[in-house]
CHARMM-style PDB file with segment names, atoms N, HN, CA, C and O in Angstrom:
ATOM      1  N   UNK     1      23.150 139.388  28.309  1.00  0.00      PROA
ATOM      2  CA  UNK     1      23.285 138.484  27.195  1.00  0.00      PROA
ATOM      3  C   UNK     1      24.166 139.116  26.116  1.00  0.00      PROA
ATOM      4  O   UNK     1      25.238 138.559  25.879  1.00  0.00      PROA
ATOM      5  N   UNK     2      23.893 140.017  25.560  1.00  0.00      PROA
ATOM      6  HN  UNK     2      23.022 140.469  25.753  1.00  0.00      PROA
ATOM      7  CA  UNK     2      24.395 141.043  24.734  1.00  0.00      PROA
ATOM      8  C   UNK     2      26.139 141.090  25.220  1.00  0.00      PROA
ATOM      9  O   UNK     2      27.029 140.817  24.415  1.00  0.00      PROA
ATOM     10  N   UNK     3      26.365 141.420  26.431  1.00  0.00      PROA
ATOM     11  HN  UNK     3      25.642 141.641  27.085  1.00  0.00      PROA
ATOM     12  CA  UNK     3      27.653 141.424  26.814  1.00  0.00      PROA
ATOM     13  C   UNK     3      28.599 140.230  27.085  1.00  0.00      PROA
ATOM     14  O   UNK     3      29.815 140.175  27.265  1.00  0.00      PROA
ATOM     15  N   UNK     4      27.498 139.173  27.046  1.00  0.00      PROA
ATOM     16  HN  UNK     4      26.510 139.218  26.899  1.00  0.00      PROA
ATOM     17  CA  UNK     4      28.532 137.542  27.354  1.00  0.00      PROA
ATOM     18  C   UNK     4      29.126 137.500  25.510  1.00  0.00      PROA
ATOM     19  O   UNK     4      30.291 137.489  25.112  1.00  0.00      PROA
ATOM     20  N   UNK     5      27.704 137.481  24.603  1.00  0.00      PROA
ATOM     21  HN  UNK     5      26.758 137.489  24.927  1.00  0.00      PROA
ATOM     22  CA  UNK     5      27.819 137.860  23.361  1.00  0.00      PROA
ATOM     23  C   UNK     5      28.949 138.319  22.455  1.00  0.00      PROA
ATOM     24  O   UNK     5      29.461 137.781  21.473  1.00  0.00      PROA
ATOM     25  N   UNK     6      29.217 139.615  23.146  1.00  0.00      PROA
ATOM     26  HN  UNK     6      28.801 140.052  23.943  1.00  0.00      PROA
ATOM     27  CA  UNK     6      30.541 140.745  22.542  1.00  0.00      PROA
ATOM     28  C   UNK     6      31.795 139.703  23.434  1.00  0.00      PROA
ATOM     29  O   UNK     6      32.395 138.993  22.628  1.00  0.00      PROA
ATOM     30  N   UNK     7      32.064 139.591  24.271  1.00  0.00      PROA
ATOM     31  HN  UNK     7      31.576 140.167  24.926  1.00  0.00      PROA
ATOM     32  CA  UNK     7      33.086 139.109  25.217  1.00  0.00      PROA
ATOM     33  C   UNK     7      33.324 137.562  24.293  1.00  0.00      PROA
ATOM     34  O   UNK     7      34.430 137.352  23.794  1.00  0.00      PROA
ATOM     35  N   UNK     8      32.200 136.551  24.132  1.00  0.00      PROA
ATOM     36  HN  UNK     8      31.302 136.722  24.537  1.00  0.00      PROA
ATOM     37  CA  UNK     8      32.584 135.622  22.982  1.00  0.00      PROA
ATOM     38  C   UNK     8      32.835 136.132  21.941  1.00  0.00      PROA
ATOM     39  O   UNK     8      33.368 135.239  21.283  1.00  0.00      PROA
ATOM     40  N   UNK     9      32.788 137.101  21.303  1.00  0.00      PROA
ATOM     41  HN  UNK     9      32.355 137.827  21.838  1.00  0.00      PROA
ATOM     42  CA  UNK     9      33.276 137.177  19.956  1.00  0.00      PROA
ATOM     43  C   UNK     9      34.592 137.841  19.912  1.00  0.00      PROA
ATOM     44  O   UNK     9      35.379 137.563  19.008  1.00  0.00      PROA
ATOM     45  N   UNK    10      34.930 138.834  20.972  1.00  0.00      PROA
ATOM     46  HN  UNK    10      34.290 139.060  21.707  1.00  0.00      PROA
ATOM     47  CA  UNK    10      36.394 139.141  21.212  1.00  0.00      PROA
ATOM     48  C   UNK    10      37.396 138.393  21.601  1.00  0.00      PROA
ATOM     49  O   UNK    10      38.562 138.761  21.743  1.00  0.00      PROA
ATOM     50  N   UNK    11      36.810 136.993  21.835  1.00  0.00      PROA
ATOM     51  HN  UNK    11      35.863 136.694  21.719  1.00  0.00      PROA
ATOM     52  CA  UNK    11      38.157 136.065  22.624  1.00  0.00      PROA
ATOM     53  C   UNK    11      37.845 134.869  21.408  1.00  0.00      PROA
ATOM     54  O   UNK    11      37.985 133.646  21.409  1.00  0.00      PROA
ATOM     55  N   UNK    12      37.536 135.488  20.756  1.00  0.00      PROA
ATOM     56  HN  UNK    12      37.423 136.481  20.755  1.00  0.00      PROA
ATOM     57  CA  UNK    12      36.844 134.582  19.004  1.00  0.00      PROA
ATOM     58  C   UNK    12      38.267 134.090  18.163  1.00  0.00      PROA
ATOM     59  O   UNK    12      39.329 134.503  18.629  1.00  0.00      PROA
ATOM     60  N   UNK    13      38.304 133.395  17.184  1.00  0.00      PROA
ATOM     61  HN  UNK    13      37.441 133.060  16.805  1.00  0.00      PROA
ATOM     62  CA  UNK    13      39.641 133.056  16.423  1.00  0.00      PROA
ATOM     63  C   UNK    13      39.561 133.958  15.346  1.00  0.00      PROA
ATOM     64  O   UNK    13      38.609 134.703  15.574  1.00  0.00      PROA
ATOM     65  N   UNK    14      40.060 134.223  14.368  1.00  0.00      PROA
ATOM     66  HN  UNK    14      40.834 133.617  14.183  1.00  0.00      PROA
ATOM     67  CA  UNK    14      40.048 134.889  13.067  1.00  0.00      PROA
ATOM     68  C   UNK    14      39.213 133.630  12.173  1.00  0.00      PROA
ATOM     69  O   UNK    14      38.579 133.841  11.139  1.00  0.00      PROA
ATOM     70  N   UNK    15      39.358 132.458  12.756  1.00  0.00      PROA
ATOM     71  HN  UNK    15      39.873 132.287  13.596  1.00  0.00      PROA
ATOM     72  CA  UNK    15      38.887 132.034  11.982  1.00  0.00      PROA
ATOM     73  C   UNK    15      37.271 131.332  11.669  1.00  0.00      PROA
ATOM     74  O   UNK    15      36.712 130.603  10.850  1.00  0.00      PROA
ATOM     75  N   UNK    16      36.927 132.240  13.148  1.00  0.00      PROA
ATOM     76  HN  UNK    16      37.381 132.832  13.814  1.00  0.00      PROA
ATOM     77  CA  UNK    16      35.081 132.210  12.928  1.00  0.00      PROA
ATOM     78  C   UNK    16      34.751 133.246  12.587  1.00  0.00      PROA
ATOM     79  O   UNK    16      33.557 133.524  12.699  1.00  0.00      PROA
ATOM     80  N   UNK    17      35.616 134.159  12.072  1.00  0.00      PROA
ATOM     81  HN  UNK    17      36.586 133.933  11.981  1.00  0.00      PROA
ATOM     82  CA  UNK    17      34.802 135.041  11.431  1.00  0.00      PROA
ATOM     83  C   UNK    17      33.410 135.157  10.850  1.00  0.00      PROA
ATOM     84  O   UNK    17      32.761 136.101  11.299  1.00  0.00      PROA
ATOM     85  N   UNK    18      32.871 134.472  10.035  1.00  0.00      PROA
ATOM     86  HN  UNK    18      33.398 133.704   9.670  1.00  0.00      PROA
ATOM     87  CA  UNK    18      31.649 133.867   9.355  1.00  0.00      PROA
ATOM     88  C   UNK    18      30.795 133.606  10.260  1.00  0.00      PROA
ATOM     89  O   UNK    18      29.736 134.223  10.370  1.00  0.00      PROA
ATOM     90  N   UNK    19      31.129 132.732  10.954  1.00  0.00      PROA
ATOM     91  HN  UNK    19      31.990 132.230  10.865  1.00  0.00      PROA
ATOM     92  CA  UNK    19      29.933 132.489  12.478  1.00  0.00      PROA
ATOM     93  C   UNK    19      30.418 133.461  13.417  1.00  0.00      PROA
ATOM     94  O   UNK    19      30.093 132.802  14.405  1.00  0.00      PROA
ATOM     95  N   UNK    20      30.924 134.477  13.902  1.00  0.00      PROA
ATOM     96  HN  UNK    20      31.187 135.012  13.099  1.00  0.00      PROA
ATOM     97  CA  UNK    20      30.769 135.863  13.968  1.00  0.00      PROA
ATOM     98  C   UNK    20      29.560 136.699  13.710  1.00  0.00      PROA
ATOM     99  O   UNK    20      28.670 137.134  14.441  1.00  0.00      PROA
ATOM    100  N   UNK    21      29.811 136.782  12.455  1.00  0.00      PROA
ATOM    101  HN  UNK    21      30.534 136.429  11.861  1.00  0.00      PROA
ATOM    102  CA  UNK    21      28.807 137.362  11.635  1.00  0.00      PROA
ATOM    103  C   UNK    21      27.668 137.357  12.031  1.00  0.00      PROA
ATOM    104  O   UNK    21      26.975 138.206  12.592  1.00  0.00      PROA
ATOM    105  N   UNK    22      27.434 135.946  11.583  1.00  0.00      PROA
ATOM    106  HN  UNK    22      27.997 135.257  11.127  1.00  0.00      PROA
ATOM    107  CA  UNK    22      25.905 135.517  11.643  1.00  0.00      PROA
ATOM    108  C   UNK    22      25.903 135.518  13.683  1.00  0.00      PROA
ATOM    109  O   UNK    22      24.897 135.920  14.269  1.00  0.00      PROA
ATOM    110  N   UNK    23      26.527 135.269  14.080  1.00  0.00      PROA
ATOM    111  HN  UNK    23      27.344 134.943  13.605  1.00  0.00      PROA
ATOM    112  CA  UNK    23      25.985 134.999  15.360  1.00  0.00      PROA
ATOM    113  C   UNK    23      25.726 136.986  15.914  1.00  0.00      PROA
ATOM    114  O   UNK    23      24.828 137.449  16.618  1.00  0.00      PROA
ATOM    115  N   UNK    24      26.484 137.457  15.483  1.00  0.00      PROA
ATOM    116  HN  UNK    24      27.213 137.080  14.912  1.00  0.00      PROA
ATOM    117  CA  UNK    24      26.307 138.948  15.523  1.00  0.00      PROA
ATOM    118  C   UNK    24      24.754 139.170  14.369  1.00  0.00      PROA
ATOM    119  O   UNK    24      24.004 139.197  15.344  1.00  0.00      PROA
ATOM    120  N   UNK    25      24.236 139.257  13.736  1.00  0.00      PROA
ATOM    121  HN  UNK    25      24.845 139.235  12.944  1.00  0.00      PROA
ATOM    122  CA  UNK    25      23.583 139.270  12.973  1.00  0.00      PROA
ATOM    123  C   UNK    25      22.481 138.912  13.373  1.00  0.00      PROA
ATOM    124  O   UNK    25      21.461 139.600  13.356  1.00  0.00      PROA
ATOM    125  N   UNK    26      22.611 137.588  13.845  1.00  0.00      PROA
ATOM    126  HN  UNK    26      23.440 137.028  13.858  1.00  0.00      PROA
ATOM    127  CA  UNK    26      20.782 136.730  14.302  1.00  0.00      PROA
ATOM    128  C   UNK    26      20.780 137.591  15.848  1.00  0.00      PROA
ATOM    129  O   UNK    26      19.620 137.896  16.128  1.00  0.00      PROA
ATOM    130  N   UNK    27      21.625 137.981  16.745  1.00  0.00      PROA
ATOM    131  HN  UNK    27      22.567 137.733  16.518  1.00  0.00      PROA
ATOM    132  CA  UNK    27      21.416 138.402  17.592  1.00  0.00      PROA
ATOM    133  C   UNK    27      20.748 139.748  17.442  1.00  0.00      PROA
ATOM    134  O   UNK    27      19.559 139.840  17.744  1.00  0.00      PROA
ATOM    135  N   UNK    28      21.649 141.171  16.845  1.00  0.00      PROA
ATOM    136  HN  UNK    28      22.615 141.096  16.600  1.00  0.00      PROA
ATOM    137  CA  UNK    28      20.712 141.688  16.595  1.00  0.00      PROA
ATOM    138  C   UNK    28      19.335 141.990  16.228  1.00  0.00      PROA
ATOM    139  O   UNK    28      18.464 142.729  16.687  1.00  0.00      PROA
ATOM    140  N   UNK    29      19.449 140.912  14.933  1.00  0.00      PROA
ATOM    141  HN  UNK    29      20.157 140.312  14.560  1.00  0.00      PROA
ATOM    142  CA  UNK    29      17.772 141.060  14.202  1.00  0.00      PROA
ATOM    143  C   UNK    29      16.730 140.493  15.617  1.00  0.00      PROA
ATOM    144  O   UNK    29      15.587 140.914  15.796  1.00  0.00      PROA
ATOM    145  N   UNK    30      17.484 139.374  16.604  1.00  0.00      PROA
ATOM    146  HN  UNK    30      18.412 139.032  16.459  1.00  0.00      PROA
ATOM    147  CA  UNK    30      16.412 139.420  17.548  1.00  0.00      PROA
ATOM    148  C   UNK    30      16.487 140.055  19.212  1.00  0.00      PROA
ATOM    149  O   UNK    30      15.935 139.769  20.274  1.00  0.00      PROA
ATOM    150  N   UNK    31      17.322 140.892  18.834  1.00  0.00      PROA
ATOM    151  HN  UNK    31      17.770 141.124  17.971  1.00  0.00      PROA
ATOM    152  CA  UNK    31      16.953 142.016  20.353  1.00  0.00      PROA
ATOM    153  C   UNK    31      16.356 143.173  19.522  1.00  0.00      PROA
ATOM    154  O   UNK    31      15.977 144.002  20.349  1.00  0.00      PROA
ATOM    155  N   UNK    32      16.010 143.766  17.863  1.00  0.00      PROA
ATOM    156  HN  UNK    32      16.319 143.092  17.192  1.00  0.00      PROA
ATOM    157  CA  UNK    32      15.089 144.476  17.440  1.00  0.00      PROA
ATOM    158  C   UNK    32      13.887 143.951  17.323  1.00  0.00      PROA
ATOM    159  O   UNK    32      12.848 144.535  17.018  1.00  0.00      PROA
ATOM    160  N   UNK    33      14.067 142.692  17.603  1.00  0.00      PROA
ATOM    161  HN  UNK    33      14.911 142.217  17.851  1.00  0.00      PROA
ATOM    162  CA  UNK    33      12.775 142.079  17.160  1.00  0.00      PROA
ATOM    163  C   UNK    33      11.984 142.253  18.908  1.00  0.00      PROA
ATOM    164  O   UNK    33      11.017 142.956  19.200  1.00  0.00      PROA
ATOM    165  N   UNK    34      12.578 141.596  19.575  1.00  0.00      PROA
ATOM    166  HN  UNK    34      13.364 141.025  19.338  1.00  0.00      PROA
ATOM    167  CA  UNK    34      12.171 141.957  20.960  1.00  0.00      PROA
ATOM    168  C   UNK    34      11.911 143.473  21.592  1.00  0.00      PROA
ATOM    169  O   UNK    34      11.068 143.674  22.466  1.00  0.00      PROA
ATOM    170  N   UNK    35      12.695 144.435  21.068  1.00  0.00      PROA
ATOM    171  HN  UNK    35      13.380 144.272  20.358  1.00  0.00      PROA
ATOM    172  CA  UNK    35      12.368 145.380  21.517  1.00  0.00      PROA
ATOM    173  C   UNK    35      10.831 145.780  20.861  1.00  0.00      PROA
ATOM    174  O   UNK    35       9.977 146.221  21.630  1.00  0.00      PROA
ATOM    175  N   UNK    36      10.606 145.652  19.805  1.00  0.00      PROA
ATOM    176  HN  UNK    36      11.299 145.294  19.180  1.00  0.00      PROA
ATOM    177  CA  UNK    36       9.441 145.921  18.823  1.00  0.00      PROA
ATOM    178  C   UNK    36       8.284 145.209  19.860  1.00  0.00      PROA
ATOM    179  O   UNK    36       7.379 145.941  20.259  1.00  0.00      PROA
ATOM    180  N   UNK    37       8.316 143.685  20.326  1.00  0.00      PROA
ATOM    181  HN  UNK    37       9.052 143.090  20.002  1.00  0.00      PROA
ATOM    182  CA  UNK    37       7.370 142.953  20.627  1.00  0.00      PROA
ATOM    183  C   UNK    37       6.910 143.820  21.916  1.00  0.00      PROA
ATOM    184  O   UNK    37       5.749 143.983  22.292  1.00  0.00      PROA
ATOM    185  N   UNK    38       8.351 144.455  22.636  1.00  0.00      PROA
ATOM    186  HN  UNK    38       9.294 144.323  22.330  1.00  0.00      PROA
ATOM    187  CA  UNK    38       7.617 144.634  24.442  1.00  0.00      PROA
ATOM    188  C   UNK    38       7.510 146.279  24.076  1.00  0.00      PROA
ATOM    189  O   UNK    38       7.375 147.061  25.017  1.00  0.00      PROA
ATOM    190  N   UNK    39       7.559 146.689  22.971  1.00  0.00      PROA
ATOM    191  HN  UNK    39       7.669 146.054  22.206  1.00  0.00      PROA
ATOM    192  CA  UNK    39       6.797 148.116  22.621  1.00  0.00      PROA
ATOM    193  C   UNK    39       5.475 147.933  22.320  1.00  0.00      PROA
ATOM    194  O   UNK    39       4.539 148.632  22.711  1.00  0.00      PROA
ATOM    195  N   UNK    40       5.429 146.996  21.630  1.00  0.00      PROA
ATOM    196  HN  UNK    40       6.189 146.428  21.313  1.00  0.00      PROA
ATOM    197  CA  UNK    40       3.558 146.540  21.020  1.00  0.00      PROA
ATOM    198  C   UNK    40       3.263 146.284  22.316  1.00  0.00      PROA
ATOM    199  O   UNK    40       2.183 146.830  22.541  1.00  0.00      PROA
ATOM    200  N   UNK    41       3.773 145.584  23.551  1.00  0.00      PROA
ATOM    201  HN  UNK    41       4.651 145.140  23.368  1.00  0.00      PROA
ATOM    202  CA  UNK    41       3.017 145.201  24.688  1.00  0.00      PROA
ATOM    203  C   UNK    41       2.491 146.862  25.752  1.00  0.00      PROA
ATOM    204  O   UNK    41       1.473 147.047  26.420  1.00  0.00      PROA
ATOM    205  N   UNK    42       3.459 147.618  25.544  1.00  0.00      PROA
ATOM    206  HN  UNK    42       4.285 147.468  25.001  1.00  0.00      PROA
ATOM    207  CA  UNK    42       3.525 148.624  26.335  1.00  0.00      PROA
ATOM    208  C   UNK    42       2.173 149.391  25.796  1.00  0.00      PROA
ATOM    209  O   UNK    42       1.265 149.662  26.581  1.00  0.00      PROA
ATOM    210  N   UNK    43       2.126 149.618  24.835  1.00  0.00      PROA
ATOM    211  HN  UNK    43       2.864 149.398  24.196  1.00  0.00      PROA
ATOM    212  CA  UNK    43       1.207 150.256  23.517  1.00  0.00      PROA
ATOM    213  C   UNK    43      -0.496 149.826  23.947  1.00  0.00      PROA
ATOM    214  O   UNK    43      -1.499 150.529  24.067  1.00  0.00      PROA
ATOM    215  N   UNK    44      -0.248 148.237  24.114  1.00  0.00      PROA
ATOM    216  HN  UNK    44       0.567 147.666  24.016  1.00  0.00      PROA
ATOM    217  CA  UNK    44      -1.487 147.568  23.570  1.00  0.00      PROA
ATOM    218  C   UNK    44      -2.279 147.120  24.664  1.00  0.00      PROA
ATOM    219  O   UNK    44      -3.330 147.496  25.183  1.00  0.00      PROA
ATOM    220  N   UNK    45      -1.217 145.934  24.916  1.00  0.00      PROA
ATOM    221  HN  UNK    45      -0.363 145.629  24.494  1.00  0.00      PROA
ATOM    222  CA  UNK    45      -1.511 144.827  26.167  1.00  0.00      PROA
ATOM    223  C   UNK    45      -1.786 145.459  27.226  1.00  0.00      PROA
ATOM    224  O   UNK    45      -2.947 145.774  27.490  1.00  0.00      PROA
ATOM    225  N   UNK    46      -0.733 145.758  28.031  1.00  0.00      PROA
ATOM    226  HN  UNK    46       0.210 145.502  27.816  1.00  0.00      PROA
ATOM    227  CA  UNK    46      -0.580 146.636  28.966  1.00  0.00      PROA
ATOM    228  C   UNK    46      -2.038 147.272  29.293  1.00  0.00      PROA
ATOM    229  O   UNK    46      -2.752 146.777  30.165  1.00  0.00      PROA
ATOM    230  N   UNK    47      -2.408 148.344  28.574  1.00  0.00      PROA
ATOM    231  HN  UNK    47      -1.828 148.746  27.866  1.00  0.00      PROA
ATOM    232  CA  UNK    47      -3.403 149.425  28.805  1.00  0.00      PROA
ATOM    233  C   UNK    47      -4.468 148.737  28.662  1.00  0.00      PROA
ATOM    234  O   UNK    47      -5.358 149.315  29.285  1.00  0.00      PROA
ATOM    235  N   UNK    48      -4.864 147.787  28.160  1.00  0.00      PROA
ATOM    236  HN  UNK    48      -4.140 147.317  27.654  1.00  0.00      PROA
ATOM    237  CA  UNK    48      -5.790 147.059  27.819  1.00  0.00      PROA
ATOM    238  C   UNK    48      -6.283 145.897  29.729  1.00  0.00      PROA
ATOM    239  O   UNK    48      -7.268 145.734  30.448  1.00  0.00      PROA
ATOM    240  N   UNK    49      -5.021 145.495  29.682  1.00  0.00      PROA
ATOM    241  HN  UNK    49      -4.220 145.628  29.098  1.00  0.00      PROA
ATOM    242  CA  UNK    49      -5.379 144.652  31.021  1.00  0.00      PROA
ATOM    243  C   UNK    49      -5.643 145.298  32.088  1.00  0.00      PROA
ATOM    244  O   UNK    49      -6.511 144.819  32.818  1.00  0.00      PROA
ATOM    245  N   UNK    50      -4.971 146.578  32.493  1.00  0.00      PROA
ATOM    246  HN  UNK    50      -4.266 146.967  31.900  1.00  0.00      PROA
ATOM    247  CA  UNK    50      -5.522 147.760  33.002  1.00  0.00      PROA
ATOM    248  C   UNK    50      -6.911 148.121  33.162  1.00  0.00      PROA
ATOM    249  O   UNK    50      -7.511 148.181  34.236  1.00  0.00      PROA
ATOM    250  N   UNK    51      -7.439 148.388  31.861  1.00  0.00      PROA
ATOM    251  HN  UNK    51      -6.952 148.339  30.989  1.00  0.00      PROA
ATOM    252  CA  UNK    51      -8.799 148.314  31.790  1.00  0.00      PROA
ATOM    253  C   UNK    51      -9.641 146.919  32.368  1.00  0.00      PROA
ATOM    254  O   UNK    51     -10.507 146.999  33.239  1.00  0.00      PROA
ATOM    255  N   UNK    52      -9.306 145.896  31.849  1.00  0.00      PROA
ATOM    256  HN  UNK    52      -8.603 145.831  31.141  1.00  0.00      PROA
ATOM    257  CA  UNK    52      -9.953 144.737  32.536  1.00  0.00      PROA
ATOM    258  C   UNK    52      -9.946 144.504  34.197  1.00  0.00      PROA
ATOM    259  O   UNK    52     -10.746 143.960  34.958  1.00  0.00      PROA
ATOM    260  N   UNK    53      -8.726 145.141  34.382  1.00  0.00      PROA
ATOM    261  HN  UNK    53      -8.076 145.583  33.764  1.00  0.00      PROA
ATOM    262  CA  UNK    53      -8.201 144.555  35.986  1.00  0.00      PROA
ATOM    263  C   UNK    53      -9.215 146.027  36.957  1.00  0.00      PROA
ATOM    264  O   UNK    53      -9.596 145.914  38.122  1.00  0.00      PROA
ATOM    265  N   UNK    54      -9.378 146.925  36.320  1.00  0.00      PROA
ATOM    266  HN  UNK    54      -9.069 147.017  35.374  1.00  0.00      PROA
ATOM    267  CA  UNK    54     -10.394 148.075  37.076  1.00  0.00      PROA
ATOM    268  C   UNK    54     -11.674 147.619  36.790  1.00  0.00      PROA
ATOM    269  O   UNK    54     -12.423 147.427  37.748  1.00  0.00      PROA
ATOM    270  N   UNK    55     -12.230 147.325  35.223  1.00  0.00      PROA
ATOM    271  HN  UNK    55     -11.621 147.481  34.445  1.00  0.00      PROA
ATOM    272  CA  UNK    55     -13.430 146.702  35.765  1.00  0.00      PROA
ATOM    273  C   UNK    55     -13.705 146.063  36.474  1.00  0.00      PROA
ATOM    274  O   UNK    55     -14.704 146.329  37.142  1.00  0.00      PROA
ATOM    275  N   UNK    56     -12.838 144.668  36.752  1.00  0.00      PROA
ATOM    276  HN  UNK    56     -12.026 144.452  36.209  1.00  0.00      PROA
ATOM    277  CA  UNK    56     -12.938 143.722  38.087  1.00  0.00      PROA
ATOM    278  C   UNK    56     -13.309 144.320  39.108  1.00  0.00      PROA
ATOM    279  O   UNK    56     -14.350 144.144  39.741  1.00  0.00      PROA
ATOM    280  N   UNK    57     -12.259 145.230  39.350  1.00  0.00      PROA
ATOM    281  HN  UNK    57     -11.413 145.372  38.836  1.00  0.00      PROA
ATOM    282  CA  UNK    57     -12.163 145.974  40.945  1.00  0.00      PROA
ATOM    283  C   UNK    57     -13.450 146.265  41.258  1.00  0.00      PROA
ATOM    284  O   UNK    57     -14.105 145.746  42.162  1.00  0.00      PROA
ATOM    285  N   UNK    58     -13.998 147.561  40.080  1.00  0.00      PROA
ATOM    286  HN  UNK    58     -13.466 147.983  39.346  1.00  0.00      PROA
ATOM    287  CA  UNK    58     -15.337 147.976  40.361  1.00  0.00      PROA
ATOM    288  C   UNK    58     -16.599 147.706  40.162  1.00  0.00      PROA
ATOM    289  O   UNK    58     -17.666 148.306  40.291  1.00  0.00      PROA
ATOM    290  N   UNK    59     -16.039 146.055  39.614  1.00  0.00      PROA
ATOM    291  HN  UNK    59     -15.172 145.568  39.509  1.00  0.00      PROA
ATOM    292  CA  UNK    59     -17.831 145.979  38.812  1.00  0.00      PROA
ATOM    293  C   UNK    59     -18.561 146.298  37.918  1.00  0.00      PROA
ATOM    294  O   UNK    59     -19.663 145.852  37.598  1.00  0.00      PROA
ATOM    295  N   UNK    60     -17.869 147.193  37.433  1.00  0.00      PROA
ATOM    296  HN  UNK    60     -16.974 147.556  37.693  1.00  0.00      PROA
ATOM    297  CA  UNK    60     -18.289 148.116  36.064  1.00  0.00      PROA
ATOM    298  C   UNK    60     -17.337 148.011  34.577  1.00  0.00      PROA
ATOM    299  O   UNK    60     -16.140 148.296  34.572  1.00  0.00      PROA
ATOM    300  N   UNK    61     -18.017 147.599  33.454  1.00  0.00      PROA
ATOM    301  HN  UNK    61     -18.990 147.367  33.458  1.00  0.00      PROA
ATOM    302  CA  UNK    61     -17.743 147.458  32.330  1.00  0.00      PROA
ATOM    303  C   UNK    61     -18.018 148.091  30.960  1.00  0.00      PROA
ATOM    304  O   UNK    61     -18.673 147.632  30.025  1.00  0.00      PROA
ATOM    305  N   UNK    62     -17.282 149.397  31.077  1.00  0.00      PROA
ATOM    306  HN  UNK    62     -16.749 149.770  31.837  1.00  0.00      PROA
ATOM    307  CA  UNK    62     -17.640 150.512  30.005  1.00  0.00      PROA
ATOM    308  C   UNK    62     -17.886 149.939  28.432  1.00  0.00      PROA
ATOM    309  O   UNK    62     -17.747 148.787  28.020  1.00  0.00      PROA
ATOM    310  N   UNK    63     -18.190 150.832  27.895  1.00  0.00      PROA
ATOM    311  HN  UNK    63     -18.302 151.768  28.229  1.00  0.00      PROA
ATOM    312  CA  UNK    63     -18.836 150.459  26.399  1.00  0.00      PROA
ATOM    313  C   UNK    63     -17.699 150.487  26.085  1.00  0.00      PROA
ATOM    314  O   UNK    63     -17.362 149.359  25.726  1.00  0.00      PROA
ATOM    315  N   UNK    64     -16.913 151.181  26.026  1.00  0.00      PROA
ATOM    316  HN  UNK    64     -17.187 152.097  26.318  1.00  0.00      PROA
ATOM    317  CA  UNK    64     -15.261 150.965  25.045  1.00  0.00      PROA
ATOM    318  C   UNK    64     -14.726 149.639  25.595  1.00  0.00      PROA
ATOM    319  O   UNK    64     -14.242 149.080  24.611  1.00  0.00      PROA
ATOM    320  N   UNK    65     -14.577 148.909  26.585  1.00  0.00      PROA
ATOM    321  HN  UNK    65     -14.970 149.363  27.385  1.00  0.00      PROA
ATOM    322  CA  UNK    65     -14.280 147.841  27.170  1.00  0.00      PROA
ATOM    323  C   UNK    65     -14.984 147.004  26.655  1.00  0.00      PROA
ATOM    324  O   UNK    65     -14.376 145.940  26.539  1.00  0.00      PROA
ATOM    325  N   UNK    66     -16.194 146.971  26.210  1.00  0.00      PROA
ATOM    326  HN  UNK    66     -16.688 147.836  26.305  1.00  0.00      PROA
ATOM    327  CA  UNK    66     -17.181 145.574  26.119  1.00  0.00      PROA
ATOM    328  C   UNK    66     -16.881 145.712  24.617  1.00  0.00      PROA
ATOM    329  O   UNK    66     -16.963 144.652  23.996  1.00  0.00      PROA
ATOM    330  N   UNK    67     -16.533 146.865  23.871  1.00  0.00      PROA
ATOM    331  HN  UNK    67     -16.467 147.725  24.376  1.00  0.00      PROA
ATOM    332  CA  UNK    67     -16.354 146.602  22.441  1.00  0.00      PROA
ATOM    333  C   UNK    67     -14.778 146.242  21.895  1.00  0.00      PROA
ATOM    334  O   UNK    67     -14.516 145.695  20.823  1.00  0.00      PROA
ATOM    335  N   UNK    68     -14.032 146.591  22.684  1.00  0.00      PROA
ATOM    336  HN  UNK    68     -14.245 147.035  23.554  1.00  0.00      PROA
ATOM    337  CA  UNK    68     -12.543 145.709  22.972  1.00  0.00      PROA
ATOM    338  C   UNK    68     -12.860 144.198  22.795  1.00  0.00      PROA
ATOM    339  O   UNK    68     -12.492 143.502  21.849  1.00  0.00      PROA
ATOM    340  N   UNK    69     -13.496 143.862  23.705  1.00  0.00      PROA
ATOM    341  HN  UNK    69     -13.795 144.428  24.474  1.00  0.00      PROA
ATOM    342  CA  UNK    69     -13.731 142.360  24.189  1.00  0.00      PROA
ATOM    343  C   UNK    69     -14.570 141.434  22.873  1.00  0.00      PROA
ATOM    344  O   UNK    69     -14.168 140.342  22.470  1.00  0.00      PROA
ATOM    345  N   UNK    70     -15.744 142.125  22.366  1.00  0.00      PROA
ATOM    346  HN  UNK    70     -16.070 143.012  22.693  1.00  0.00      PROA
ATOM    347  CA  UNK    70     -15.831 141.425  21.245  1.00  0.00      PROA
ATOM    348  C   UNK    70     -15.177 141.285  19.933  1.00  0.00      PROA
ATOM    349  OT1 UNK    70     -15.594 140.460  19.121  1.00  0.00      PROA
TER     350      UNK     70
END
């Protein structure tokens, strides 16, 4: 995406400069914004469903797990 992105803005007129900008601009603010979201997932989610998907397996539901859950 990022590279169709740069490739439209190099075959761009001088005279979108302005929507340039901003189209450079909103893109960034949202591939930092995305990177942030699938770091919180890696962090959070992730390790968390982990835990749920082994209790399944084994039947067993630790106290740190059952206090997650409420």
């Amino acid at each position: 995406m990022e590279e169709m992105i740069n490739l439209f803005l190099e075959n761009s007129s001088e005279e979108n400069k302005a929507n340039n900008t901003l189209i450079t601009n909103f893109f960034n603010e949202y591939k930092n914004e995305l990177i942030l979201h699938l770091k919180q997932e890696e962090a959070t989610l992730f390790p968390y469903a982990f835990e749920l998907d082994n209790a399944f397996k084994t039947k067993t539901l630790s106290n740190n797990l059952t206090e997650k859950i409420q």
